[in-house]
N, C-alpha and C positions, 0 to 999 in steps of 0.2 A: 224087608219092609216094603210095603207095598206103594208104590209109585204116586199113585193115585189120593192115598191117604194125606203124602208131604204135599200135594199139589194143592188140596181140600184145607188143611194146614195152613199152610201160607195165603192161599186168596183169604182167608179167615182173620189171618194177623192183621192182611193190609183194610180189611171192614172194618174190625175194631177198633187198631187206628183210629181211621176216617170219624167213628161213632164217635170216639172221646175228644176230636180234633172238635168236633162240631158241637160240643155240650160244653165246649171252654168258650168263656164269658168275660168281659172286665171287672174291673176287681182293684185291681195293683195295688197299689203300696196305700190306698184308703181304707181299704180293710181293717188293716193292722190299728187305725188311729179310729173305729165307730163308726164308719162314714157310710150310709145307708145301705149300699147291696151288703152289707154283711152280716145284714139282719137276715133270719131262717124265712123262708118263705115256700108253700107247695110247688111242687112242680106241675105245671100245664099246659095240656096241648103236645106240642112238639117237641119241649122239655120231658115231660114224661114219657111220650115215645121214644124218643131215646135214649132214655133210662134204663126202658126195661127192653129194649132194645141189645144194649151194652150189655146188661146181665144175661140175655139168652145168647149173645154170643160167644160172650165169656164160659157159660157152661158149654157149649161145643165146644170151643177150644182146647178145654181142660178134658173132654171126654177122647176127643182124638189124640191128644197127649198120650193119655195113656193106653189108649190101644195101637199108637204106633209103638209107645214103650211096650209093650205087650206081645207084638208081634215076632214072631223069627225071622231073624234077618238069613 
């Protein structure tokens, strides 16, 4: 497996992370009981870019997956 790949790999893990660390919002235990953020609302601006942010890194992640699965060790 090639070196390069696991290296491409992991700096990828630790972006997506960071992506979904930064689209966490409050919320907590008023959600549960109606309390206004838990009303649906669009995403915009900065919310939305990193939305689709998180989705395009999520599909590399998943494409190097499987061509490290892929690979001959």
């Amino acid at each position: 497996m090639p070196t390069y790949l696991c290296v491409a790999q992991l700096l990828l893990a630790i972006a997506l992370i960071v992506t979904v660390f930064f689209q966490l919002h409050g919320g907590g235990l008023g959600g549960i009981f109606g309390q206004a953020d838990s009303v649906y609302r669009s995403r915009r601006g900065v919310e939305k870019t990193l939305l689709n942010l998180t989705i395009i890194l999520v599909i590399v992640f998943i494409v190097l997956a499987v061509l490290i699965a892929r690979s001959p060790t």
